[in-house]
C-alpha positions in Angstrom: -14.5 -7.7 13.6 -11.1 -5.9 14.4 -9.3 -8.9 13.6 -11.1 -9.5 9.8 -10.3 -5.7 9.2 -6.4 -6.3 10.0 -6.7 -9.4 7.6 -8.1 -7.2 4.4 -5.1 -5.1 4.6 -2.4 -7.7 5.3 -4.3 -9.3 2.1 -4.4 -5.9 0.1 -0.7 -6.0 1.0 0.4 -9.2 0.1 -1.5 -8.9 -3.3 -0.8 -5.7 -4.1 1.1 -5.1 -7.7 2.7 -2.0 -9.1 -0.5 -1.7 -11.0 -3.1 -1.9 -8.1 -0.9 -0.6 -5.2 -2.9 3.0 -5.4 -6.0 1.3 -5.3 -5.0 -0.7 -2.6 -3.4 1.7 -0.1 -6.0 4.0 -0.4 -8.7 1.3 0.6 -6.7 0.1 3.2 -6.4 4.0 4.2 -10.5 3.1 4.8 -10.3 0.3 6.2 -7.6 1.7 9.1 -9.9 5.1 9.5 -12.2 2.5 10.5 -10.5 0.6 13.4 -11.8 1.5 16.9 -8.7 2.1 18.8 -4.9 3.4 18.3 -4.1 -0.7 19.5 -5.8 -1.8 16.8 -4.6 0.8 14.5 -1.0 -0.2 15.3 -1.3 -3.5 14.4 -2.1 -2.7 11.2 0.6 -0.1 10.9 2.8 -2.7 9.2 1.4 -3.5 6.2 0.3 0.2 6.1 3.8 1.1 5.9 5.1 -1.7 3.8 1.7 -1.0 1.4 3.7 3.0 1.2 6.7 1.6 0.8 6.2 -0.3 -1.9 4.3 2.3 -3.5 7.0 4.4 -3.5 9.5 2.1 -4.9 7.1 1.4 -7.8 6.7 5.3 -8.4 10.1 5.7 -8.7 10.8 2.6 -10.9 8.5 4.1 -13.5 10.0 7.5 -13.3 13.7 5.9 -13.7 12.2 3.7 -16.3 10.4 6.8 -18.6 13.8 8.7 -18.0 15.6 5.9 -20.1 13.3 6.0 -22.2 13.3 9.2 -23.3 16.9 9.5 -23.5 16.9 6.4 -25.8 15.3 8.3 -28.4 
């Protein structure tokens, strides 16, 4: 059961887009919350982070992109 739980995030990850990477991260946020152990939990740490980091990047894309934007007006 552990192992198909890892395998929806690593999916949620791989298929995440700038547009659904909120949706995603927080239902992989579920998903880890409900892992039995801090072993399991660490395997999964991976895509957690690289979900994060991604979502980050994206944020900050947009906010570079509405600043250019704006001052193209």
């Amino acid at each position: 059961m552990s192992d198909r739980k890892i395998a929806k995030i690593e999916r949620l990850y791989h298929d995440a887009t700038a547009a659904t990477v909120e949706k995603d991260l927080a239902q992989a946020v579920e998903i880890l919350k409900t892992l039995p152990d801090e072993d399991t939990r660490a395997r999964a740490a991976v895509f957690m982070d690289g979900l994060s980091q991604m979502r980050s990047e994206w944020r900050l894309e947009q906010k570079t992109r509405g600043k250019k934007t704006t001052r193209g007006r």
